[in-house]
C-alpha positions in Angstrom: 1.8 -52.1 48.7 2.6 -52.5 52.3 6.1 -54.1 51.6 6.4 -50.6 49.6 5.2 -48.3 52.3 7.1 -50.7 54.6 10.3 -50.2 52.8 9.6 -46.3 52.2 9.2 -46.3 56.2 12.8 -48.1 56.5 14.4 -45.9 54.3 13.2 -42.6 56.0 14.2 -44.2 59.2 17.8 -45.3 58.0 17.8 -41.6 56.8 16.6 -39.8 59.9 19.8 -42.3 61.7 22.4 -41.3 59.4 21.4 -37.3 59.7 21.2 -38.1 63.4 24.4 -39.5 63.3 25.9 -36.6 61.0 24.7 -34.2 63.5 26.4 -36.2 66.7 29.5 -36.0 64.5 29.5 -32.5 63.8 28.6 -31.5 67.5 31.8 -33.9 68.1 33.6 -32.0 65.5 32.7 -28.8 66.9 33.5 -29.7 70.2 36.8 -31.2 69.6 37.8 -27.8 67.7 36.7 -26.1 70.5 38.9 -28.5 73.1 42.0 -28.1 70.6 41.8 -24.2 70.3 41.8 -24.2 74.1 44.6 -26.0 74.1 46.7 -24.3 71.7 45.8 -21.0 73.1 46.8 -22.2 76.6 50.4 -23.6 75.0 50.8 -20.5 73.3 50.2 -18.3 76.4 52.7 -20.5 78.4 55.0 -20.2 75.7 54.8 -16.6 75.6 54.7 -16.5 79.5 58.7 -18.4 79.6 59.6 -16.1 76.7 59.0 -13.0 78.5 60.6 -14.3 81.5 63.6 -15.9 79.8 63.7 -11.8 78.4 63.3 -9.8 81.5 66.1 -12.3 82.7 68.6 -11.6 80.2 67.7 -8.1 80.3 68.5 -7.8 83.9 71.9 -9.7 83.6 73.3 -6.5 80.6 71.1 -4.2 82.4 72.9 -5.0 85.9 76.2 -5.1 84.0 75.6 -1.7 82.5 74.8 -0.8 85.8 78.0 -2.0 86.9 80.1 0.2 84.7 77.9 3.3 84.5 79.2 3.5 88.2 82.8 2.5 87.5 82.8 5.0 84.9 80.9 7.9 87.7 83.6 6.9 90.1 86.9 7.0 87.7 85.5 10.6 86.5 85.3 11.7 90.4 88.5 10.3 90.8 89.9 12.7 87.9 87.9 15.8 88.6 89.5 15.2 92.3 93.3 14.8 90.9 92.9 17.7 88.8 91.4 20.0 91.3 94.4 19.0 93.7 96.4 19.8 91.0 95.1 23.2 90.1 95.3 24.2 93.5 99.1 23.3 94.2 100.2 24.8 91.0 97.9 27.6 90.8 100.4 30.0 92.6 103.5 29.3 90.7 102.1 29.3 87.3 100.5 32.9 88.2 103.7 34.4 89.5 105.5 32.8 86.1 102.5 34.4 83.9 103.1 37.8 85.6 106.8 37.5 85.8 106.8 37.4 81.5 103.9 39.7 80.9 105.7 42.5 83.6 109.2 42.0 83.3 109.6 43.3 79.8 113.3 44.5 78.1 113.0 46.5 75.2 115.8 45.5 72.5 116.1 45.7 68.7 115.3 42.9 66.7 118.4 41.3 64.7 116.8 41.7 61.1 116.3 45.3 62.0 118.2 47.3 59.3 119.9 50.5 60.6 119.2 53.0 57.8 122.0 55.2 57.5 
């Protein structure tokens, strides 16, 4: 009977090791998802960290070039609004003395499909 009990005690023990053992491996487990997680949310966060700046980058380079021709474009439409103010104001006498000369200088004559009724 004590070779039984004996054996009974062994078996218990070998038990109590292997759940000892299955609980060391699950707190490794645990821990090792834990580790990994951490890792993959620090990659991810430098990933996302050289994505943004490889963005803001690019964005600045068309920004800066649409910056460049917005003020191309602002200084070719100064440099029209100046010619054509020039203008107007060197031809602004003659056209006005050509304008009154046709509206006040008026000679009455018959038009040439007029029929004379006789």
């Amino acid at each position: 009977m004590t070779s039984q009990s004996q054996g009974i005690q062994q078996l218990l023990q070998a038990e109590k090791r292997a759940k000892d053992k299955l609980e060391e491996a699950k707190k490794r487990k645990g821990k090792r998802l834990k580790q990994a997680k951490e890792e993959a949310t620090a990659e991810i966060d430098h990933y996302r960290l050289q994505r943004e700046k490889d963005f803001r980058n690019k964005q600045t380079n068309v920004m800066g070039s649409q910056g460049n021709l917005s003020a191309k474009i602002e200084e070719q439409t100064t440099e029209t609004i100046r010619n054509l103010t020039s203008s107007y104001h060197r031809n602004m006498e003659s056209m006005m003395k050509k304008l009154l000369s046709t509206i006040c200088d008026i000679s009455p004559e018959i038009h040439p499909n007029f029929r004379h009724a006789v």
